[in-house]
C-alpha angles and dihedrals in degrees: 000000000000124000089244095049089052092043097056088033079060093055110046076045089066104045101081099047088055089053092046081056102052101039088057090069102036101268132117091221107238093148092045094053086045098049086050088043091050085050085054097051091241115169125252094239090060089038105065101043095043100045085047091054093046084040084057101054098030088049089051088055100049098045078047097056095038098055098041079074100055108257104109116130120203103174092054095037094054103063089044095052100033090068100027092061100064091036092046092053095045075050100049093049096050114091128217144207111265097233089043087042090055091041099058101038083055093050084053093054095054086056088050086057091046088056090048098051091051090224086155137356101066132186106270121196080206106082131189131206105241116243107236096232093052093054091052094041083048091047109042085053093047096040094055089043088055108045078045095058100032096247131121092231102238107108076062095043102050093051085045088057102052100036091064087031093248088145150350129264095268084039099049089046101049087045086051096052095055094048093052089047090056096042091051088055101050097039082050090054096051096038082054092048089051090053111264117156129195121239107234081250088077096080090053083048096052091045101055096037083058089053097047094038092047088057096039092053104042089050088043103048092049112019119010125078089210091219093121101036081061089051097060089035098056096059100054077052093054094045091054091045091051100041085045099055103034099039112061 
């Protein structure tokens, strides 16, 4: 077997293990399928479009997962969505520089390890209503930020709603699932209207990412916890931030 056969064998064999992780927790995994991409020397113009359309299945499955017991929020989801789609799809149809590109995504992951490792933005039994104009100002930064980078948002979201006790943990997750479903879509349509195609590779991609992310969601949402899932998690995510903002 040739070097270039095992390493791409090595990577479809990842994927769904990265979408297990994050739909455990209520995330598509966008972050997850950019920091692998970044460990396999992917470029940025394959990067955005495929780890939005992964973003966009494993995301359904787990916000699935998620309502169908019970912990969808509408009130708290609405202000976010109604200003991150617009926002996610000017973001999605703007280009970037290749070394910006990969300086800021690394800068996101870090934020994505900070969020694992639940270094802020704890469960609280104290919750407050959120206010409308916060939720769209949340969500219309976080949207463009999202269709920009090629992520959904919620690995940003969910640690937003803690940290100011919007939600709780199963709350914050299924929310997030949602929101990550309706910015990948946007950013999808306007990464499609600037020009963006899909490798044939991308099937076999979609497809594993679904196996790993059904099982993932369904363990996450009833019986997981989901700490030491974030754990491992959390250091794939370190590796690529760091990979991604030392190395040019």
């Amino acid at each position: 077997m040739s070097e270039t056969m095992t390493h791409e064998i090595g990577f479809f064999l990842l994927i769904p293990i990265v979408a297990f992780l994050y739909a455990a927790v209520g995330h598509g995994g966008a972050s997850g399928y950019l920091a692998l991409m970044a460990l396999f020397s992917f470029t940025p113009e394959v990067m955005r479009p495929t780890a939005l359309l992964l973003n966009l299945f494993v995301a359904g499955i787990a916000f699935y997962q998620y309502f169908k017991r019970g912990y969808f929020n509408q009130r708290l989801f609405w202000p976010f969505a109604i200003a991150s789609i617009p926002m996610a799809y000017l973001g999605g149809y703007l280009e970037l520089d290749a070394s910006l590109y990969k300086k800021i995504l690394g800068a996101f992951l870090l934020f994505a390890v900070i969020r694992m490792l639940d270094l802020f933005g704890r469960e609280s039994e104290g919750i407050r209503p959120i206010q409308t104009w916060h939720g769209l100002l949340t969500g219309a930064v976080i949207g463009f930020f999202s269709g920009l980078i090629g992520i959904g948002g919620g690995i940003i979201l969910t640690p937003v709603i803690l940290l100011f006790h919007w939600g709780k943990m199963k709350e914050a997750a299924c929310v997030s699932a949602l929101f990550i479903w309706v910015n990948s879509t946007a950013g999808l349509i306007g990464q499609l209207h600037s020009g963006v195609t899909y490798s044939s590779g991308s099937i076999l991609m979609v497809a594993l990412a679904l196996l790993g992310g059904s099982l993932g969601a369904y363990l996450g949402s009833q019986y997981l916890s989901g700490m030491v899932l974030k754990r491992i998690l959390a250091v794939v995510l370190l590796m690529a931030s760091i990979k991604l903002i030392l190395i040019p």
